[in-house]
CHARMM internal coordinates of N, CA and C (Angstrom, degrees):
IC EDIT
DIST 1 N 1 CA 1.4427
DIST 1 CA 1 C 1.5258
ANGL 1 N 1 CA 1 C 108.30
DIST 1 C 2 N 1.1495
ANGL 1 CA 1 C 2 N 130.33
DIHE 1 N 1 CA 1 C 2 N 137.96
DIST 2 N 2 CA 1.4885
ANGL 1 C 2 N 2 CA 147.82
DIHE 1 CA 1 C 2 N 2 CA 175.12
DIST 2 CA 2 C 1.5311
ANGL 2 N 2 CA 2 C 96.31
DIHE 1 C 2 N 2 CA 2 C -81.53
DIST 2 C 3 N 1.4841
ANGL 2 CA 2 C 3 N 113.36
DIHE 2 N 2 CA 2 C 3 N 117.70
DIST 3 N 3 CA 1.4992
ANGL 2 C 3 N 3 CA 107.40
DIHE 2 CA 2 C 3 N 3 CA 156.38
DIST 3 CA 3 C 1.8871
ANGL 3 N 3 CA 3 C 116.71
DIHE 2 C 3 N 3 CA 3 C -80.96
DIST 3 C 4 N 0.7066
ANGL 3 CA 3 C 4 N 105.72
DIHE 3 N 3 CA 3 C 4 N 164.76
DIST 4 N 4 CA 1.8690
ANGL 3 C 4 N 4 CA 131.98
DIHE 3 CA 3 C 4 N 4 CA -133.10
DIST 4 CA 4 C 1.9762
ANGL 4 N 4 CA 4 C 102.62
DIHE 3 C 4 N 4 CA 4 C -134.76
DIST 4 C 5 N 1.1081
ANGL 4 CA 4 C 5 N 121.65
DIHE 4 N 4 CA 4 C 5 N 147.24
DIST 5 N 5 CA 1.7528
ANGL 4 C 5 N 5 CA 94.85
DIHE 4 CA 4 C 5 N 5 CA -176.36
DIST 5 CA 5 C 1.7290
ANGL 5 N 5 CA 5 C 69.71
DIHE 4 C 5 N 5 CA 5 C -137.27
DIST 5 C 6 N 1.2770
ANGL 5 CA 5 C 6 N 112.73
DIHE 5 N 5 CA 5 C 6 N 150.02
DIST 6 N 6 CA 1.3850
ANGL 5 C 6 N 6 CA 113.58
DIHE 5 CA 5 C 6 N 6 CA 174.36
DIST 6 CA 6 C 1.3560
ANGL 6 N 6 CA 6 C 109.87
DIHE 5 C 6 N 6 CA 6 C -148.40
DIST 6 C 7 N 1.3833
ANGL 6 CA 6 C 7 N 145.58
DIHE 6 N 6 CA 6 C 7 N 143.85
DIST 7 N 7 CA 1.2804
ANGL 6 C 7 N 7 CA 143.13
DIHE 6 CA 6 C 7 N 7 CA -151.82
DIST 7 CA 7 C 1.5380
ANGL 7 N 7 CA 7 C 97.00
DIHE 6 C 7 N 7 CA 7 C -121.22
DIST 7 C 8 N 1.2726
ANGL 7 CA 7 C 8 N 120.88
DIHE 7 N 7 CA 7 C 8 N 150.32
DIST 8 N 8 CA 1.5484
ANGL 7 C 8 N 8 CA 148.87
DIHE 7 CA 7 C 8 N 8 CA -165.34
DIST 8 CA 8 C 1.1156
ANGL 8 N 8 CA 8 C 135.05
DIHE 7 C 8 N 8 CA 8 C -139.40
DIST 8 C 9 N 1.3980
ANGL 8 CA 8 C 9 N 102.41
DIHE 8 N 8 CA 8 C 9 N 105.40
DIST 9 N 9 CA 2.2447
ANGL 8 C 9 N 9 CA 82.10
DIHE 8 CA 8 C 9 N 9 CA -176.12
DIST 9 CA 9 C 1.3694
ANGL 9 N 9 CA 9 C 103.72
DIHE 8 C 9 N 9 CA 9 C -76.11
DIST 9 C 10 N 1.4202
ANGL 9 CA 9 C 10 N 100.54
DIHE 9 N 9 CA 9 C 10 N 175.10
DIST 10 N 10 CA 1.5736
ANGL 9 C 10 N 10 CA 95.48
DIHE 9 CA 9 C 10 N 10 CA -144.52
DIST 10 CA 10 C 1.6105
ANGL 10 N 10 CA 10 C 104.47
DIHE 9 C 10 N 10 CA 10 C -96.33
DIST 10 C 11 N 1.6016
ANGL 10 CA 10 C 11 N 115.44
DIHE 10 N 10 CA 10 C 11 N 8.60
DIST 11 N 11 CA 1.7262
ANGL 10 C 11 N 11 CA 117.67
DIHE 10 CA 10 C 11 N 11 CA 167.69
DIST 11 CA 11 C 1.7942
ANGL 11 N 11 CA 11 C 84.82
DIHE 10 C 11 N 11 CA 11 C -71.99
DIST 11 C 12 N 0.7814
ANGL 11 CA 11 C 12 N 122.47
DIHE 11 N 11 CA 11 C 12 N -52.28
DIST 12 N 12 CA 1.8142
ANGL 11 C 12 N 12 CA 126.41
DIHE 11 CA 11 C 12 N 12 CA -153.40
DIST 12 CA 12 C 1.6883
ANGL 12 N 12 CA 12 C 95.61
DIHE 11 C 12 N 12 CA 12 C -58.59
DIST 12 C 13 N 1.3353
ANGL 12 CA 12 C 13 N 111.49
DIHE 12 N 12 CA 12 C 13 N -36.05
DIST 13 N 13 CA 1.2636
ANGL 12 C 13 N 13 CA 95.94
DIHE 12 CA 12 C 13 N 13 CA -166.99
DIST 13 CA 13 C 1.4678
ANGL 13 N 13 CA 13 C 112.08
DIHE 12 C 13 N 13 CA 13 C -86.17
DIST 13 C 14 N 1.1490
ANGL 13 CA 13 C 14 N 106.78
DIHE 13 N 13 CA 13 C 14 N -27.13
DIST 14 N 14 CA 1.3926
ANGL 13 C 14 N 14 CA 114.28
DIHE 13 CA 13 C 14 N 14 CA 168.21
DIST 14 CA 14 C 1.2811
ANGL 14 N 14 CA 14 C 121.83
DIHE 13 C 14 N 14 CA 14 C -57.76
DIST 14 C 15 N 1.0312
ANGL 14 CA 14 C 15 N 111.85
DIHE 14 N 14 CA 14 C 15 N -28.20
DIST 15 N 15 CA 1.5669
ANGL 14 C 15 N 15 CA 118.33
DIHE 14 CA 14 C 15 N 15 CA 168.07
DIST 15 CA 15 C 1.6631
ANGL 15 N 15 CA 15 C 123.98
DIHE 14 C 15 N 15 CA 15 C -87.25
DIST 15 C 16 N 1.0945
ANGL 15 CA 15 C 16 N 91.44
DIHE 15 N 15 CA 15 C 16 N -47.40
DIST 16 N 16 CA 1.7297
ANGL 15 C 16 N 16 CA 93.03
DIHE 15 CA 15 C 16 N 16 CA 149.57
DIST 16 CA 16 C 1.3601
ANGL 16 N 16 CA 16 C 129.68
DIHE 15 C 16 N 16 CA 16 C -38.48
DIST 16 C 17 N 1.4648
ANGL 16 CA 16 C 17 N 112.61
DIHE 16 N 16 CA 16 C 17 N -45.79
DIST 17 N 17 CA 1.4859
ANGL 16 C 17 N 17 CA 113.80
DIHE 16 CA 16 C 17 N 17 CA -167.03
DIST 17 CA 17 C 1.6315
ANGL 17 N 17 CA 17 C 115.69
DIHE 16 C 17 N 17 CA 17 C -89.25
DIST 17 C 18 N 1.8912
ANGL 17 CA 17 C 18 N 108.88
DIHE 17 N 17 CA 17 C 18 N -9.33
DIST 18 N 18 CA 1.0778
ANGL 17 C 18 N 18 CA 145.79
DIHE 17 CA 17 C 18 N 18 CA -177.57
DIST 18 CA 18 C 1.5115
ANGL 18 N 18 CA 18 C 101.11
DIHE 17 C 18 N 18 CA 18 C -83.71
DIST 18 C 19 N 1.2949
ANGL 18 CA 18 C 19 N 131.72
DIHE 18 N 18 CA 18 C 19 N -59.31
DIST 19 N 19 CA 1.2817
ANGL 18 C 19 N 19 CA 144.27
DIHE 18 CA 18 C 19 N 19 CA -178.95
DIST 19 CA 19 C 2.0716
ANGL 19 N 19 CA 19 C 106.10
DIHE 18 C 19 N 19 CA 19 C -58.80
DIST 19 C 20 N 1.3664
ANGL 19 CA 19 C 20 N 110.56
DIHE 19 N 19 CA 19 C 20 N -52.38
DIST 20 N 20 CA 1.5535
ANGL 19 C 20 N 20 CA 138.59
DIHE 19 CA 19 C 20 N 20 CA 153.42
DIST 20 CA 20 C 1.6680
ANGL 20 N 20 CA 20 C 93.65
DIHE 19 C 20 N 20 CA 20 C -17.70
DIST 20 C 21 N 1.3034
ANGL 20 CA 20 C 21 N 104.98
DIHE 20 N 20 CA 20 C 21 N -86.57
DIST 21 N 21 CA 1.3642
ANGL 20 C 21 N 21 CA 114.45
DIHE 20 CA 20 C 21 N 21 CA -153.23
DIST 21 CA 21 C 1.3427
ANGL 21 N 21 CA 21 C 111.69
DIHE 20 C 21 N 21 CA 21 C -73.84
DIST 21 C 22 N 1.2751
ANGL 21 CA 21 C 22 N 149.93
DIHE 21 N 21 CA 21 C 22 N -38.12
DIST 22 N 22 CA 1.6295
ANGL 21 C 22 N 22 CA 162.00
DIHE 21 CA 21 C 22 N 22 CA 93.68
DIST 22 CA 22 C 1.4166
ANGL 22 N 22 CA 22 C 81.11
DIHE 21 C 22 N 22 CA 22 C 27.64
DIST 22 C 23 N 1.4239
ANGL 22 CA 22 C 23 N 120.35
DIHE 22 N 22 CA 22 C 23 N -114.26
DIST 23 N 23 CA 1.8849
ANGL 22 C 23 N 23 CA 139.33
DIHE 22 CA 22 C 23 N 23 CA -148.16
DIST 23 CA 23 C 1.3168
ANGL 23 N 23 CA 23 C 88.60
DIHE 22 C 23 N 23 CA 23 C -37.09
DIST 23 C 24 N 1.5461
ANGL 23 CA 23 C 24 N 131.18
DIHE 23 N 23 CA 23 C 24 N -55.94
DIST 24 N 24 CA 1.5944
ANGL 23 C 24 N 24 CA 121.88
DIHE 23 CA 23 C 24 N 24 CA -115.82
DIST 24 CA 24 C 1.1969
ANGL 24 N 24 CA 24 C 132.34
DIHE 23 C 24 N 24 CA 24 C 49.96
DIST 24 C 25 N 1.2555
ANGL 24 CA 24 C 25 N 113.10
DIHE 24 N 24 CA 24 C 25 N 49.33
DIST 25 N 25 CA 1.4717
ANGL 24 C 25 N 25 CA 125.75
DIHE 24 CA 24 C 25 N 25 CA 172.25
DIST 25 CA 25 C 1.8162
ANGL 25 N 25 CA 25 C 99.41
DIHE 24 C 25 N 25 CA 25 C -120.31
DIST 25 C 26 N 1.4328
ANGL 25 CA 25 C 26 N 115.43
DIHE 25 N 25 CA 25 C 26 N 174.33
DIST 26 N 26 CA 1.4482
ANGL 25 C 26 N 26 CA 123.22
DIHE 25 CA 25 C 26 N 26 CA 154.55
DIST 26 CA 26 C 1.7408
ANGL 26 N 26 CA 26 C 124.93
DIHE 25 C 26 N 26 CA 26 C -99.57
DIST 26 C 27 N 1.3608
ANGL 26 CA 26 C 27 N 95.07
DIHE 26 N 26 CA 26 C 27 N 130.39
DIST 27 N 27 CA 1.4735
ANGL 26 C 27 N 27 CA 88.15
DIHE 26 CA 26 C 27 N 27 CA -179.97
DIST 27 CA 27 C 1.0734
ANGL 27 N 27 CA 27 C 121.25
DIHE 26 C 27 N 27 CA 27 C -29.17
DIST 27 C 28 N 1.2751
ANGL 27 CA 27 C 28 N 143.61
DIHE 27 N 27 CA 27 C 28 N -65.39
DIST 28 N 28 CA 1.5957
ANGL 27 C 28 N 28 CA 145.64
DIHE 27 CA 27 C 28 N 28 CA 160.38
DIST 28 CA 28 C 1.8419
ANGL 28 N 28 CA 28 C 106.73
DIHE 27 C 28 N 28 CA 28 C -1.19
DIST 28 C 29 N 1.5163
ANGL 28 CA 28 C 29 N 96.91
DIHE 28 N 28 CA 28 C 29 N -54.65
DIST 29 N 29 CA 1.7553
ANGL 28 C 29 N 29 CA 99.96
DIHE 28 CA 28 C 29 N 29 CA -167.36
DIST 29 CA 29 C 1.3562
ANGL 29 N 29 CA 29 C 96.88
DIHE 28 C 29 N 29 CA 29 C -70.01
DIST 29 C 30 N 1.3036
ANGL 29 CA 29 C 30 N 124.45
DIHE 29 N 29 CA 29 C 30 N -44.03
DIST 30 N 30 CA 1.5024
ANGL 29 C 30 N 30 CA 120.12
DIHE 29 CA 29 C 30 N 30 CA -146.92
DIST 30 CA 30 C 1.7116
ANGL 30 N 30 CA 30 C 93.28
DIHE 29 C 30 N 30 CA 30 C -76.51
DIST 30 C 31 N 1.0771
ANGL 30 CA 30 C 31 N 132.79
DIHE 30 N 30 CA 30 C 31 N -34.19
DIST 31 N 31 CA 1.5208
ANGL 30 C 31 N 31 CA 139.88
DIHE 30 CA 30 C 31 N 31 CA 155.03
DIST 31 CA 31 C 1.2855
ANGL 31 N 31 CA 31 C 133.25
DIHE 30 C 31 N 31 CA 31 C -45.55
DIST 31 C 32 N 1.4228
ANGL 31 CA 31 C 32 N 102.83
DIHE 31 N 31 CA 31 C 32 N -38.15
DIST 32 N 32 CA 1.1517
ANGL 31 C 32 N 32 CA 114.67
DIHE 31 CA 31 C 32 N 32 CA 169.38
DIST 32 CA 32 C 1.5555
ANGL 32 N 32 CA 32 C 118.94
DIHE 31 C 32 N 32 CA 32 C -76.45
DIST 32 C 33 N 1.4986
ANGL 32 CA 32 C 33 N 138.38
DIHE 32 N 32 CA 32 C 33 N -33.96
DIST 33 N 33 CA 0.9712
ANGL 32 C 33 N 33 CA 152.10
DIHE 32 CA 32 C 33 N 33 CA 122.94
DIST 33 CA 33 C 1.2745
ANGL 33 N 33 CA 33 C 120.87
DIHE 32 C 33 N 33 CA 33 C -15.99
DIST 33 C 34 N 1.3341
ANGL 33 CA 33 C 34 N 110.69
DIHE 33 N 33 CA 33 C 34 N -57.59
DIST 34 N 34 CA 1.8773
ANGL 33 C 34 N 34 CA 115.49
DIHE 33 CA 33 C 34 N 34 CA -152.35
DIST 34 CA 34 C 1.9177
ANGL 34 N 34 CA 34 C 88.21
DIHE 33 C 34 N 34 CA 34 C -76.10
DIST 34 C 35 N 1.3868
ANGL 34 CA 34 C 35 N 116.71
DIHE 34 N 34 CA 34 C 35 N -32.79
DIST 35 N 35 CA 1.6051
ANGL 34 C 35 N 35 CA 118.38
DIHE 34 CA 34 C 35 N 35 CA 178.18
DIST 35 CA 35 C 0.9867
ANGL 35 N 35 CA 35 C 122.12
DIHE 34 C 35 N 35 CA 35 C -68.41
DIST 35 C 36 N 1.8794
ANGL 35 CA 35 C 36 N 112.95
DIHE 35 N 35 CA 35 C 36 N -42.37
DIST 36 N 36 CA 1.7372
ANGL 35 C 36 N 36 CA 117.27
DIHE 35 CA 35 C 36 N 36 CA 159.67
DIST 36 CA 36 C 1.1877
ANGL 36 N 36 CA 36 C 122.00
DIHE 35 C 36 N 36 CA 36 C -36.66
DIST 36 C 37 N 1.2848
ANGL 36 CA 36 C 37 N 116.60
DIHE 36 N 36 CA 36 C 37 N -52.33
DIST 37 N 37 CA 1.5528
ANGL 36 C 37 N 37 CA 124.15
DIHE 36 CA 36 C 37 N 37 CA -178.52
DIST 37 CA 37 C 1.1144
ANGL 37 N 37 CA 37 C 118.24
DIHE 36 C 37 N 37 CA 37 C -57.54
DIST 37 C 38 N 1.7656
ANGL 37 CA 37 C 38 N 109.54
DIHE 37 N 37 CA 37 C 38 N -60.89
DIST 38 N 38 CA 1.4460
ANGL 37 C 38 N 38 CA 92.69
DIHE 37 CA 37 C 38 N 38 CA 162.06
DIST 38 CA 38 C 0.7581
ANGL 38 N 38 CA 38 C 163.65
DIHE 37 C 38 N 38 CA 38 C -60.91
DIST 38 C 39 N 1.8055
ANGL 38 CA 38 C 39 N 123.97
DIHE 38 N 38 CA 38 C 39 N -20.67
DIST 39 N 39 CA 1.5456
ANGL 38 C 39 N 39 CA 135.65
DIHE 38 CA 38 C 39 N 39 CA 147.05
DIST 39 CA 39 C 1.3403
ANGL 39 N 39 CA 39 C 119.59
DIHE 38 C 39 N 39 CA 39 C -44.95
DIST 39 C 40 N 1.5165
ANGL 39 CA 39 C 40 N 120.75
DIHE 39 N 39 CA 39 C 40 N -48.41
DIST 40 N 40 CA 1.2573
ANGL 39 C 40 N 40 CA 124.42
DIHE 39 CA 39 C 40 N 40 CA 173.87
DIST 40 CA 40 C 2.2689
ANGL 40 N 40 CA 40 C 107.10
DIHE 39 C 40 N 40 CA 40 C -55.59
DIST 40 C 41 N 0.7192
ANGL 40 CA 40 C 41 N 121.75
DIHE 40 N 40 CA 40 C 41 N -42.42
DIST 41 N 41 CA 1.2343
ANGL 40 C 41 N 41 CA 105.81
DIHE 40 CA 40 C 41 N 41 CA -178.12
DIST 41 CA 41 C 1.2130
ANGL 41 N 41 CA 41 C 117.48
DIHE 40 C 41 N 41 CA 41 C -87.25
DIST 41 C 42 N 1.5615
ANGL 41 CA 41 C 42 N 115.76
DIHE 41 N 41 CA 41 C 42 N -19.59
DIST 42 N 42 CA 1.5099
ANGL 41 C 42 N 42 CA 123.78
DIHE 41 CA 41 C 42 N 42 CA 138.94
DIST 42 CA 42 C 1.3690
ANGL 42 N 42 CA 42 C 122.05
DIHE 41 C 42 N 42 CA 42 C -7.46
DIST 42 C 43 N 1.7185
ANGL 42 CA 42 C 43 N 101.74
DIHE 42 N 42 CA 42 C 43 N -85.46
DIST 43 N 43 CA 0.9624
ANGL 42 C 43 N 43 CA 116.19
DIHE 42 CA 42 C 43 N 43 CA -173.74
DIST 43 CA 43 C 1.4002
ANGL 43 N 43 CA 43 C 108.23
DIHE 42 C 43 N 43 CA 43 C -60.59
DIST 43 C 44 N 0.9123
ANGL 43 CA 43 C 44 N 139.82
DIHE 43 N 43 CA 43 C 44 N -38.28
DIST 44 N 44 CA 1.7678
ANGL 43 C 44 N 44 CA 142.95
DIHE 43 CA 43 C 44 N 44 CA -173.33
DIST 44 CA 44 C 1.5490
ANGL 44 N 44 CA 44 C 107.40
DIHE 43 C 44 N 44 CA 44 C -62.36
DIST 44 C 45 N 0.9437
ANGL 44 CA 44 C 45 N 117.27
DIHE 44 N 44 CA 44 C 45 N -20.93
DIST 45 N 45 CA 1.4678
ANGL 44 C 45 N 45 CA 115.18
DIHE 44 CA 44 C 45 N 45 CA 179.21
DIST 45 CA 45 C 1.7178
ANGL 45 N 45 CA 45 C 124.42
DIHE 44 C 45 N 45 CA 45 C -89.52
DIST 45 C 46 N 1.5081
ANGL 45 CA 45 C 46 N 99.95
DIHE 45 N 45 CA 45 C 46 N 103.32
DIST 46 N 46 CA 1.3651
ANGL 45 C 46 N 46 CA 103.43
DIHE 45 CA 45 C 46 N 46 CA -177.54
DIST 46 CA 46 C 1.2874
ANGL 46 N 46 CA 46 C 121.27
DIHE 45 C 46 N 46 CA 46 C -63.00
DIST 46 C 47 N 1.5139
ANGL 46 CA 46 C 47 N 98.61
DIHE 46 N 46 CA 46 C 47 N 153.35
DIST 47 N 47 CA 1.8274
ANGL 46 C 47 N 47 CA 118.34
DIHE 46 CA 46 C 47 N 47 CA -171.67
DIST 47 CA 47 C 1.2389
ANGL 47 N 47 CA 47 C 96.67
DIHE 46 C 47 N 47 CA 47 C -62.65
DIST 47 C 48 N 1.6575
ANGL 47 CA 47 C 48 N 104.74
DIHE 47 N 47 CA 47 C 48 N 142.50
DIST 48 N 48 CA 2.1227
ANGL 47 C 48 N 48 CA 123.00
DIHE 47 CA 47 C 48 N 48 CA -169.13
DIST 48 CA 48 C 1.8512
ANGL 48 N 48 CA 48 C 86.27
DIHE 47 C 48 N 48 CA 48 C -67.68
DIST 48 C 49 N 1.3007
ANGL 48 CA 48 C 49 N 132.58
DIHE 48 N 48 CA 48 C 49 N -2.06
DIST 49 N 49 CA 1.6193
ANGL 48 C 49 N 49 CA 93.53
DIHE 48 CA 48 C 49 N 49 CA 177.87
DIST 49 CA 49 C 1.6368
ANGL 49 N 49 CA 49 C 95.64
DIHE 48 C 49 N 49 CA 49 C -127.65
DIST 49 C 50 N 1.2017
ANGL 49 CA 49 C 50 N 117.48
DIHE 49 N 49 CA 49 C 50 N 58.19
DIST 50 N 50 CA 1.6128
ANGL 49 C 50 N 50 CA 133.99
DIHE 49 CA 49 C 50 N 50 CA 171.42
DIST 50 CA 50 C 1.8879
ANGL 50 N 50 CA 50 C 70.17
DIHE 49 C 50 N 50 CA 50 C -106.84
DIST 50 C 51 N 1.8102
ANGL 50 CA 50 C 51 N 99.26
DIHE 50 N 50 CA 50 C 51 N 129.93
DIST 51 N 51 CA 1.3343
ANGL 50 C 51 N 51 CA 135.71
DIHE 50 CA 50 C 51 N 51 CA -178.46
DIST 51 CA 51 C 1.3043
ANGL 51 N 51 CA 51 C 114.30
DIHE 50 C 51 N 51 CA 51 C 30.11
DIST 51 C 52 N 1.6627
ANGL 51 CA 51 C 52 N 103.77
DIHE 51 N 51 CA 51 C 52 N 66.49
DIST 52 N 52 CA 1.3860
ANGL 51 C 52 N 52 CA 122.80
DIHE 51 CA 51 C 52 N 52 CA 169.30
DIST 52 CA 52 C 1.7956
ANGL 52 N 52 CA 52 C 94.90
DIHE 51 C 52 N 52 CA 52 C -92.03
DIST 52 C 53 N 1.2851
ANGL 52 CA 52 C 53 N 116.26
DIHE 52 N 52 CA 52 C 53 N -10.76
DIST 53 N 53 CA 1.8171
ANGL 52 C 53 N 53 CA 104.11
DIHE 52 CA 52 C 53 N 53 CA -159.87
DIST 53 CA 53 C 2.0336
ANGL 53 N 53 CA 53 C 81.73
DIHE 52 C 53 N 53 CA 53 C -102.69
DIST 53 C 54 N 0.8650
ANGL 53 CA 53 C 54 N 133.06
DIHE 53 N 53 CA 53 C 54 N -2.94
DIST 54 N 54 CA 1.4309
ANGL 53 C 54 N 54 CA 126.74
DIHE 53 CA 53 C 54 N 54 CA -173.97
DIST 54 CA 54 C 1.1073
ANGL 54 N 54 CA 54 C 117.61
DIHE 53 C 54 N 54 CA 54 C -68.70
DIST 54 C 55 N 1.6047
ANGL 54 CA 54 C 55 N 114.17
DIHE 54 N 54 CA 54 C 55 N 117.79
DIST 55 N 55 CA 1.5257
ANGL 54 C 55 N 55 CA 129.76
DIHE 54 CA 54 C 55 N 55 CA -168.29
DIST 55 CA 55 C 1.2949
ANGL 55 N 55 CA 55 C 111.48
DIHE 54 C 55 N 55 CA 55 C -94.55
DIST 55 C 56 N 1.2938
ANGL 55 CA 55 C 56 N 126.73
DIHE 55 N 55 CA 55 C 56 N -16.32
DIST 56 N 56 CA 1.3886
ANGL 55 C 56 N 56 CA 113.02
DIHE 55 CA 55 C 56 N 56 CA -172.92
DIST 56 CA 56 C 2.0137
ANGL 56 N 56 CA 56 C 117.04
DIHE 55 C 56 N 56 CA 56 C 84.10
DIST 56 C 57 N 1.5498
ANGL 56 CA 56 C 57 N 84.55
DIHE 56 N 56 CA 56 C 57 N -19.65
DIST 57 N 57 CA 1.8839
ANGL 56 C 57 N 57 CA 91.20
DIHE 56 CA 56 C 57 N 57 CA -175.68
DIST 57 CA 57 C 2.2638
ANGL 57 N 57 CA 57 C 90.85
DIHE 56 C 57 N 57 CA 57 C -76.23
DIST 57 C 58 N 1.7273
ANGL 57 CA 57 C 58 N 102.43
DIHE 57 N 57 CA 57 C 58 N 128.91
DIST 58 N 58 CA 1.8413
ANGL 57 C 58 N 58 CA 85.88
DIHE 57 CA 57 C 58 N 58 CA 178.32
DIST 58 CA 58 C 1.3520
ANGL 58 N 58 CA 58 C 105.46
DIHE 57 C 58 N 58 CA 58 C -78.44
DIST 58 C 59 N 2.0949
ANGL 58 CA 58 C 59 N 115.24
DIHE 58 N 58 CA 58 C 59 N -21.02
DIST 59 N 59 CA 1.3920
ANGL 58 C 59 N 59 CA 88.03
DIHE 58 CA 58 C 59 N 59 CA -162.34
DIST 59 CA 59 C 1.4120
ANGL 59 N 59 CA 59 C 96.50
DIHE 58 C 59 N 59 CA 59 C -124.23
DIST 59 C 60 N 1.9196
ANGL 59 CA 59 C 60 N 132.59
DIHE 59 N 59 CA 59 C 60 N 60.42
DIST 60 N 60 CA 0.8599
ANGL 59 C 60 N 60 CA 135.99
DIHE 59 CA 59 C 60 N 60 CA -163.05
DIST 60 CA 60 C 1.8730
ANGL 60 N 60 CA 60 C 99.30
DIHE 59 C 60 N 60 CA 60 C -79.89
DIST 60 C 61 N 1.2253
ANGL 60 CA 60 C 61 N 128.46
DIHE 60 N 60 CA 60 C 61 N -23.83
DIST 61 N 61 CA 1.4449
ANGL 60 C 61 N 61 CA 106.78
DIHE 60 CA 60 C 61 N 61 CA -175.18
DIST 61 CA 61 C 1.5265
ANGL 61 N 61 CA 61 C 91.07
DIHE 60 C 61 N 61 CA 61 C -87.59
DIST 61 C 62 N 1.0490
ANGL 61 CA 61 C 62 N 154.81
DIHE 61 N 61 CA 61 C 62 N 21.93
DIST 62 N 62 CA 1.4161
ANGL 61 C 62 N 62 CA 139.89
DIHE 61 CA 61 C 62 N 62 CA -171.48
DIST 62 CA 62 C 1.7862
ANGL 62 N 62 CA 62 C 88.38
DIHE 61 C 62 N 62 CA 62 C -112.57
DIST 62 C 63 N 1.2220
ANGL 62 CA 62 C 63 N 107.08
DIHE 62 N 62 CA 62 C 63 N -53.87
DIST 63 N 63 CA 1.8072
ANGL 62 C 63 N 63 CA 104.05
DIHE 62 CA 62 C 63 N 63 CA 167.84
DIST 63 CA 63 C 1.3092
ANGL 63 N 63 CA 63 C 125.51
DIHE 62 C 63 N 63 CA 63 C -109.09
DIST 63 C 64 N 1.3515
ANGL 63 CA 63 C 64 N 109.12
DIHE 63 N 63 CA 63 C 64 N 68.54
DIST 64 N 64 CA 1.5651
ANGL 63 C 64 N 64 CA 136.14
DIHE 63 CA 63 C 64 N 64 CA 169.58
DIST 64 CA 64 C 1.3467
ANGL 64 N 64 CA 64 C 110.14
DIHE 63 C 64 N 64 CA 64 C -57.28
DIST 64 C 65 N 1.3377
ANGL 64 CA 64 C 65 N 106.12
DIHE 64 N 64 CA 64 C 65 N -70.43
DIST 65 N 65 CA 1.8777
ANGL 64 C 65 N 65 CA 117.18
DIHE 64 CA 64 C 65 N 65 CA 175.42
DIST 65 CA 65 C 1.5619
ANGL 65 N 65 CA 65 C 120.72
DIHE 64 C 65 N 65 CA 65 C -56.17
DIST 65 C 66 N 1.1211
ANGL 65 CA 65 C 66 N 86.64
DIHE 65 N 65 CA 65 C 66 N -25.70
DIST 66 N 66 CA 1.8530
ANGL 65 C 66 N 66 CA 87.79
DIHE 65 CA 65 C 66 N 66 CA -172.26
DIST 66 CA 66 C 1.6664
ANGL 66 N 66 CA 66 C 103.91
DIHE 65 C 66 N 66 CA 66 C -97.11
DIST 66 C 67 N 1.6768
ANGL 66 CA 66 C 67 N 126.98
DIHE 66 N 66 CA 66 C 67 N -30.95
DIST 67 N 67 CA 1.5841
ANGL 66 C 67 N 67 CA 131.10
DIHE 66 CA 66 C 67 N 67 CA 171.55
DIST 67 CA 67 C 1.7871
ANGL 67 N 67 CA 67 C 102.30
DIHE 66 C 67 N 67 CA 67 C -66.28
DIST 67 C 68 N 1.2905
ANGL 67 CA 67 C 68 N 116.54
DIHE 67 N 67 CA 67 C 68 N -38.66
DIST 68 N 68 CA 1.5528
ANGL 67 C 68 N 68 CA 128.54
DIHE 67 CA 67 C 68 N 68 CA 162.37
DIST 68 CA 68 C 1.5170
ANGL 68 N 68 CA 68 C 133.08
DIHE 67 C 68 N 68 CA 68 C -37.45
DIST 68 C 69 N 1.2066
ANGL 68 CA 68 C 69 N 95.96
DIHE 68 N 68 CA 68 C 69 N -81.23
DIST 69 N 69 CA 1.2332
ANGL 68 C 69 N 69 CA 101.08
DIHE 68 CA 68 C 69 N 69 CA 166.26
DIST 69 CA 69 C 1.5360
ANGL 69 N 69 CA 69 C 123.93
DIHE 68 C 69 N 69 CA 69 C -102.15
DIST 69 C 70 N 1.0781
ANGL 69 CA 69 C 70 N 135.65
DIHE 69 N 69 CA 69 C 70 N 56.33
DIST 70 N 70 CA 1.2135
ANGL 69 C 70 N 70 CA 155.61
DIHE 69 CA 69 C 70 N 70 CA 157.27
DIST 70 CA 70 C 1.2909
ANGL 70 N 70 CA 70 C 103.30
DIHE 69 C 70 N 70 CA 70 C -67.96
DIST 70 C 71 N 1.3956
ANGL 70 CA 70 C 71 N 98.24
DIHE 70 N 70 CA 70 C 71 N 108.63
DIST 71 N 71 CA 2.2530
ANGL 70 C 71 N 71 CA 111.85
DIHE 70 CA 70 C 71 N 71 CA 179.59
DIST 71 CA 71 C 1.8777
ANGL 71 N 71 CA 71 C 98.48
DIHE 70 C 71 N 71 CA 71 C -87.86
END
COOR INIT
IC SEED 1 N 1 CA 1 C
IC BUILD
């Protein structure tokens, strides 16, 4: 693991060291954690143009030819 230097205002850390003593973990872990989580839901979040092509038509591939060529 690469140590990391990360800066804190100092309510955060206080709460950190509060959260620390509560879990029985070390701040380090509870950070290390609190970042896991967030990448993971990161990743879960689909790209803003997932159902940019959505028409609202339900049975548009059933009338392809006929929404198509419509004169």
């Amino acid at each position: 693991m690469k140590p990391t230097v990360i800066y804190l205002p100092q309510e955060t850390e206080q709460v950190l060291e509060q959260l620390s003593v509560q879990g029985g973990k070390t701040p380090s872990e509870i950070i290390q954690e609190a970042i896991q989580l967030y990448v993971v839901n990161k990743k879960k979040t689909l790209p803003k143009c997932v159902g940019m092509g959505k028409s609202g038509i339900s049975d548009l591939s059933e009338r392809v030819d006929e929404l198509l060529w419509k004169e």
